[in-house]
C-alpha positions as CSV (number, residue, x, y, z in Angstrom):
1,X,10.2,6.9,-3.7
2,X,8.8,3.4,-4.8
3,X,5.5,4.0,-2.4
4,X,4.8,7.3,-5.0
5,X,5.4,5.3,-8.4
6,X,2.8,2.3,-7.1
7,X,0.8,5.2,-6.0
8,X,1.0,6.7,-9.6
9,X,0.6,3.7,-11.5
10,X,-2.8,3.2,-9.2
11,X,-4.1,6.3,-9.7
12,X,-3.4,6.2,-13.8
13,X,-5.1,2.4,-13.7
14,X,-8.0,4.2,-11.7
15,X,-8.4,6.7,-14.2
16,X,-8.5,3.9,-16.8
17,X,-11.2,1.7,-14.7
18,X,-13.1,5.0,-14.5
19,X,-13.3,5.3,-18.5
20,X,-11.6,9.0,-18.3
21,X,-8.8,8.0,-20.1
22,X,-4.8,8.7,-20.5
23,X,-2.9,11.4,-22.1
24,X,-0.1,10.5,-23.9
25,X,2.2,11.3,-21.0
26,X,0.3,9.2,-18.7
27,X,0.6,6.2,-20.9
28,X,4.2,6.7,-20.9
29,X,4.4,6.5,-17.7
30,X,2.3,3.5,-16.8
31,X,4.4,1.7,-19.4
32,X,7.7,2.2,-18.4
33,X,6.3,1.9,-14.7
34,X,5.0,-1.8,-15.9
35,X,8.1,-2.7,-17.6
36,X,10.3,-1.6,-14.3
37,X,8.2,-3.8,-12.5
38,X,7.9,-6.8,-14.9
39,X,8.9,-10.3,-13.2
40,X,12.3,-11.8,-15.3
41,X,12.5,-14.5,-17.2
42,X,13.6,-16.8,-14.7
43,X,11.0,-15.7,-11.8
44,X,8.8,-18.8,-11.7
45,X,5.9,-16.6,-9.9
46,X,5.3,-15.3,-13.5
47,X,4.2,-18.9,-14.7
48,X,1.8,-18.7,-12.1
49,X,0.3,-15.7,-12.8
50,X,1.4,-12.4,-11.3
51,X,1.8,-9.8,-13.5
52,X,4.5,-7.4,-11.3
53,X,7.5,-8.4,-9.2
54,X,7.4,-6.8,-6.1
55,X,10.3,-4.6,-4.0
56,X,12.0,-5.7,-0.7
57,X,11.1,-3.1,2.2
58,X,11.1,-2.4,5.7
59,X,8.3,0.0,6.6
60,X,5.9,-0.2,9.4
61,X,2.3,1.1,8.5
62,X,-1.4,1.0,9.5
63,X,-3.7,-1.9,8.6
64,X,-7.5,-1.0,8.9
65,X,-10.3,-3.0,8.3
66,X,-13.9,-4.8,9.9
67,X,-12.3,-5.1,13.7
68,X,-8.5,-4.4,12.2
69,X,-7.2,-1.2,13.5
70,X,-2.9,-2.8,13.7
71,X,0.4,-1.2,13.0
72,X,2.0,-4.0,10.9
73,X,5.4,-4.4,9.0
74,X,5.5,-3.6,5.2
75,X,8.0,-6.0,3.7
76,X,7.3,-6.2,0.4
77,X,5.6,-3.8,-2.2
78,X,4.2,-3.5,-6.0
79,X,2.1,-2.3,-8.6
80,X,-0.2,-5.3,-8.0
81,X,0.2,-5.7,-4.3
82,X,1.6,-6.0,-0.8
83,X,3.5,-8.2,1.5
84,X,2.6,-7.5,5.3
85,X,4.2,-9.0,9.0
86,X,2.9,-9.2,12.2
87,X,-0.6,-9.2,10.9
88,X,-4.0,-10.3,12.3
89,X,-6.0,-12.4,10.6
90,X,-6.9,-11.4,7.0
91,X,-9.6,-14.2,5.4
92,X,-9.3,-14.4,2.0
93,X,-11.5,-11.8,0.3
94,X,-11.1,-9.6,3.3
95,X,-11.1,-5.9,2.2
96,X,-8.5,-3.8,4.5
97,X,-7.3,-0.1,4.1
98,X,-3.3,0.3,4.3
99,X,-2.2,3.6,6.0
100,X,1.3,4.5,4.5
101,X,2.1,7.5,5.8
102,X,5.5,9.3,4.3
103,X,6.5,13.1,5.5
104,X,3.6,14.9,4.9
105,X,1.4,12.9,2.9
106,X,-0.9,9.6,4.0
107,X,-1.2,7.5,1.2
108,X,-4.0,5.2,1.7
109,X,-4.4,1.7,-0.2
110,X,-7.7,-0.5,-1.1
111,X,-6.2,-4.3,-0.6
112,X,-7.8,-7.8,-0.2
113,X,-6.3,-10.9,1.4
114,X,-5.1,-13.4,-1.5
115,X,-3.4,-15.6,1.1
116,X,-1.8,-16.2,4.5
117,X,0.8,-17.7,6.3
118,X,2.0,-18.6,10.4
119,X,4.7,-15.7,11.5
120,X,5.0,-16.8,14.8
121,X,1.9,-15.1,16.9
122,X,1.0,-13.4,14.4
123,X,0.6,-13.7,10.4
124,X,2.8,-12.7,7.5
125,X,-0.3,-11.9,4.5
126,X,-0.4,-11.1,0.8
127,X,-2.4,-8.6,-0.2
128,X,-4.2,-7.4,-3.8
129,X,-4.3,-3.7,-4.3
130,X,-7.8,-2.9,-5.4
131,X,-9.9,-0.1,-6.8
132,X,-7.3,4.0,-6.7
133,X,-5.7,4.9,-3.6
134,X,-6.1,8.3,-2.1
135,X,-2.9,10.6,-1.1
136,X,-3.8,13.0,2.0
137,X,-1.3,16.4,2.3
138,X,-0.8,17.1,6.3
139,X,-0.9,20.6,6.4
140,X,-0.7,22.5,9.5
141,X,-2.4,26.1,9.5
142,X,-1.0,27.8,12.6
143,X,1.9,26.7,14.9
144,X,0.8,24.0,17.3
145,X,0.4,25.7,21.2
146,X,1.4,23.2,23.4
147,X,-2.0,22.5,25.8
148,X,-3.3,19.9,28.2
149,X,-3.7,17.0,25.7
150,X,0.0,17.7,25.0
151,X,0.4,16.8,28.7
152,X,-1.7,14.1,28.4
153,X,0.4,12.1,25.9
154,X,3.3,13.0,27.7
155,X,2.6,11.8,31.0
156,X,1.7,8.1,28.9
């Protein structure tokens, strides 16, 4: 799934930043995961700098940040970044957390706000992966009993 190969190449560029180095496998990987991703010839957002191209999608997710706790609309995805919708304000330089969760797992993303536009209400934002992302495994350890909190949601 494209959300597990921007979360692999993050992780191996983490491992880089950290000075621990790649194996020979891992370096393979991170290349051919660059070149996948490399903007074509005729992409003009490659004169202006951006290294990857990024992927089409329709996801919604979890946007966290200083007073930012909003489900918002993944639309677009890469090595280097994100495209949200429906989005609150995100100043430039902003740091927010994106929540991506898939199955079992919760992959969780380091971003800043690089820019933003009018979406109607709300905003549509681009956003800089920064720093390695962290991949939580749900895992429950007995079955779930149904009790009063179960009743709670519910009744809502």
């Amino acid at each position: 799934m494209l959300i597990e190969i921007v979360f692999q190449y993050r992780t191996l560029l983490g491992k880089c930043d950290l000075g621990v180095g790649l194996d020979w496998d891992e370096i393979e990987a991170m290349s051919a995961i660059e070149s996948a991703f490399a903007p074509s010839a005729d992409d003009r957002r490659s004169k202006s700098g951006r290294r990857f191209r990024r992927e089409a999608m329709d996801l919604e997710v979890l946007m966290r940040g200083d007073r930012i706790n909003d489900r918002v609309d993944l639309v677009e995805i890469g090595p280097g970044g994100f495209v949200v919708r429906h989005a609150p304000f995100v100043a430039r330089g902003e740091q927010v957390e994106i929540q991506i969760d898939v199955g079992d797992r919760s992959y969780r993303f380091r971003a800043q706000g690089v820019w933003m536009k009018d979406d109607g209400e709300d905003y549509k934002v681009g956003l800089v992966m920064i720093g390695m992302p962290v991949c939580l495994h749900k895992v429950a350890v007995s079955k779930h009993e149904h009790d009063a909190i179960d009743q709670i949601a519910a009744a809502a």
